[in-house]
C-alpha positions in Angstrom: -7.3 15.3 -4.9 -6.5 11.6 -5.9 -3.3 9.7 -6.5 -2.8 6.4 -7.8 0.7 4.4 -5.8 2.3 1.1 -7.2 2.3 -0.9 -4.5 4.6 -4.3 -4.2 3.4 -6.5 -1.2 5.6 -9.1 0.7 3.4 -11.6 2.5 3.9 -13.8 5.4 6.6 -11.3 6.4 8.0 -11.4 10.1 7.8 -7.4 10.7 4.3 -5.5 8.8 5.1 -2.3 7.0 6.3 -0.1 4.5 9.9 -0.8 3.3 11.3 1.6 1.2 10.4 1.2 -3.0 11.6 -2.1 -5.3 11.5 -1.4 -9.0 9.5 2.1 -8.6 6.7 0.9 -6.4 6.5 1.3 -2.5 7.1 -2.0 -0.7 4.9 -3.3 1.9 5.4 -6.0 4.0 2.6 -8.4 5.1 2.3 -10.4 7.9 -0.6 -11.6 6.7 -0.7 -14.5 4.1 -2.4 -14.1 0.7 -6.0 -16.4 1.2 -9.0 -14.8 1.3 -8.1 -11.3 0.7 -6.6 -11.3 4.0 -3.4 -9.4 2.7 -5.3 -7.2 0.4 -7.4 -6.2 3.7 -3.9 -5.8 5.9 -2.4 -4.0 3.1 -5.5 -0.9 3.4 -4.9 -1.1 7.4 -0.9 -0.6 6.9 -1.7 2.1 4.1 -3.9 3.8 5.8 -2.2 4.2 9.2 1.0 5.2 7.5 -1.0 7.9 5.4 -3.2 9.1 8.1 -6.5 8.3 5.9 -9.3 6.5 6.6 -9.8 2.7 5.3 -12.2 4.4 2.8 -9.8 6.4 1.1 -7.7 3.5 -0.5 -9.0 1.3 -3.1 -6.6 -1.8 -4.8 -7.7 -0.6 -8.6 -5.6 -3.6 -10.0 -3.8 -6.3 -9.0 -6.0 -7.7 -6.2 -4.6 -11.2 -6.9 -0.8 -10.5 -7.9 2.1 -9.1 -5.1 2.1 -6.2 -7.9 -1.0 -3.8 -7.0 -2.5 -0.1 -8.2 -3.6 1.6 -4.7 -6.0 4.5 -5.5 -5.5 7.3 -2.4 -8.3 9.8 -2.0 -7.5 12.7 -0.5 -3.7 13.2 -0.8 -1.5 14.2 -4.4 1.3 11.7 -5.1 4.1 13.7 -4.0 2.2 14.2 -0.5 1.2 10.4 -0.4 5.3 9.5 -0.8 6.6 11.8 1.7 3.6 10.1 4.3 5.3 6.9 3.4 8.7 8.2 3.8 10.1 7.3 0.0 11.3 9.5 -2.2 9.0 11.2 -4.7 
């Protein structure tokens, strides 16, 4: 089972987690800032404590680069993955 999430990320955000949906993607805030795939890599640890997966089961598909990303989740279905999160499917 395999679900694909859109994903917006806040960087350099005071608090780190998941903050509801913007514009049909689940928002993430960052603490970290974006240089050197630092948020990318603090964006997998937020995802995968908040989905109960391991690091290996996420994968940024597209979008390393932009505050818009495609988050591939192994091992979930979407409507499971949302519910984790606590947005609505």
């Amino acid at each position: 089972m395999t679900c694909e999430l859109a994903v917006r990320v806040i960087p350099r955000a005071s608090k780190a987690g998941v903050a509801g949906t913007r514009d049909h993607a689940v928002l993430v805030r960052l603490g970290a800032a974006p240089v050197e795939g630092a948020a990318n890599a603090e964006l997998i640890d937020t995802l995968s404590r908040a989905l109960g997966v391991p690091r290996r089961a996420l994968t940024i598909t597209a979008g390393a680069s932009s505050r818009n990303k495609r988050v591939r989740v192994e091992g979930l279905s979407h409507e499971a993955a949302l519910r984790k999160l606590g947005v609505a499917p």
